[in-house]
matplotlib code that plots the C-alpha trace (Angstrom):
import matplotlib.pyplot as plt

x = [79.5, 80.6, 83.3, 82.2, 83.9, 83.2, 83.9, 84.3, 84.1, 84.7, 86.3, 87.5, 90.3, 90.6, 86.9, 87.6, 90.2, 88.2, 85.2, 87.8, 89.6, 86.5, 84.9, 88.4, 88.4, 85.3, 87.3, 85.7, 88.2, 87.9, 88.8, 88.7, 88.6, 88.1, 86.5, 83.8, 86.6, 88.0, 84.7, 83.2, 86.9, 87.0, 83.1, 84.0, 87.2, 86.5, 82.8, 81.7, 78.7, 78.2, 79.4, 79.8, 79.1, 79.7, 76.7, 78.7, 81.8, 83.7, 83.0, 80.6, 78.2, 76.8, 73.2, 74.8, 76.6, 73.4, 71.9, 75.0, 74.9, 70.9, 71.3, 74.0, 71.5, 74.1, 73.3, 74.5, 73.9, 74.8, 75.3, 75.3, 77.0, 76.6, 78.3, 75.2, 71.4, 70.8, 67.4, 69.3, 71.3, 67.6, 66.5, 69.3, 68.2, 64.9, 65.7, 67.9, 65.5, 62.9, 65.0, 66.3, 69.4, 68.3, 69.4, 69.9, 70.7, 71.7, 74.3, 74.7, 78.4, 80.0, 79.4, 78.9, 81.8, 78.8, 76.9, 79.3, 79.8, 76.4, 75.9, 78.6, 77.8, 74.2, 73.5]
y = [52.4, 53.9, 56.1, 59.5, 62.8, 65.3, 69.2, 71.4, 75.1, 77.1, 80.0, 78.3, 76.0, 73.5, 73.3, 72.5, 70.4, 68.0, 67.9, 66.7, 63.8, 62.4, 61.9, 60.2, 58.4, 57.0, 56.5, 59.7, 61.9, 64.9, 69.1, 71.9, 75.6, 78.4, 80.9, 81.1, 81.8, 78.6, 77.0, 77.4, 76.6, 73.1, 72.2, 72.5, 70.5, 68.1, 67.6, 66.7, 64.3, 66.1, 69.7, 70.6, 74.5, 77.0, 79.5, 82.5, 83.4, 86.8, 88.1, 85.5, 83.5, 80.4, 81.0, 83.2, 79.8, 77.7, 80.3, 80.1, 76.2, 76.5, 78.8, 76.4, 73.6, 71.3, 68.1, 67.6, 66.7, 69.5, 69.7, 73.3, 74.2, 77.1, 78.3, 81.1, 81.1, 77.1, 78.3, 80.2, 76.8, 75.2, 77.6, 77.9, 73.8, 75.0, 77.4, 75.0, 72.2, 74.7, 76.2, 72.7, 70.7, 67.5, 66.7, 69.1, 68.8, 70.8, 71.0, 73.2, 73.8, 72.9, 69.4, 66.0, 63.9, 60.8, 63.6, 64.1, 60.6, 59.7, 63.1, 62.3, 58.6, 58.8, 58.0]
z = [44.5, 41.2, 40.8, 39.9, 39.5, 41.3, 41.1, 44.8, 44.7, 48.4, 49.0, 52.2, 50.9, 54.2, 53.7, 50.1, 50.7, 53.6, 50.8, 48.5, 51.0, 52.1, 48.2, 47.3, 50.4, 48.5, 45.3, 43.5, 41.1, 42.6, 41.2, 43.9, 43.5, 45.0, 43.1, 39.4, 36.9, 38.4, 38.6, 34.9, 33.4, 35.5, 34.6, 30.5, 30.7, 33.7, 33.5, 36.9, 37.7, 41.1, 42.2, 46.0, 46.3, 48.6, 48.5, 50.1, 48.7, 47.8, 44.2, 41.9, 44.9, 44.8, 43.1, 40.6, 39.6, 39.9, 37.5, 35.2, 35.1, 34.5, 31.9, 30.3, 30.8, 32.8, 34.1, 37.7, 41.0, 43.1, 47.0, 48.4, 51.6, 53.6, 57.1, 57.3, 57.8, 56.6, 54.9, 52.3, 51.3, 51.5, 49.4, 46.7, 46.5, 45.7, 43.1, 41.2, 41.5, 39.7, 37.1, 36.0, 37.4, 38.4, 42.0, 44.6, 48.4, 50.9, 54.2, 56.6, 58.3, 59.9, 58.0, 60.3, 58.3, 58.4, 56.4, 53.9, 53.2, 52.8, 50.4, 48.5, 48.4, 47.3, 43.8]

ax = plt.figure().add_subplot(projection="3d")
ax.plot(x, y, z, "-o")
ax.set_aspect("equal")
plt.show()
């Protein structure tokens, strides 16, 4: 397994935080905020191979941030989390698949920790 860096954005900070112990757990360098300012500064100066995302947060959401990295034409895999409706993670995944970021999955919460692992482990 290679060591990869990887950039977690939730509004939910314990959420954030469990995200961030299992990927260095798996010897991943590892960034967590908790809101887009946050976000977009941390993907120009830390440059992330895979982002964890939140899809419902207060102020900037998820798929404005999918269409923000899109539009930037960022190369990332991307997991997106959601505590809501799962098909609305599912189809954030579809949206970025279609508008150009490589590798997309999706998790519902509450996250299985064998769930996380394996998402954050897969190449």
């Amino acid at each position: 397994m290679t060591q990869r860096k990887v950039l977690v954005i939730d509004d939910e900070i314990e959420f954030g935080r469990l995200v961030g112990r299992v990927a260095r757990e798996l010897g991943h360098e590892v960034e967590i905020t908790t809101n887009a300012t946050q976000f977009m500064e941390s993907i120009v100066r830390f440059k992330p191979e895979l982002i964890v995302m939140d899809m419902v947060m207060p102020g900037t959401e998820g798929i404005e941030l999918i269409r923000w990295l899109t539009k930037a034409q960022y190369k990332a895999r991307v997991i997106v989390t959601t505590g809501y409706n799962p098909e609305y993670a599912k189809m954030a995944a579809l949206m970025a698949k279609a508008e150009g970021i490589l590798e997309v999955s999706a998790l519902a919460k509450p996250v299985r920790l064998v769930d996380l692992r394996e998402a954050l482990s897969a190449d």
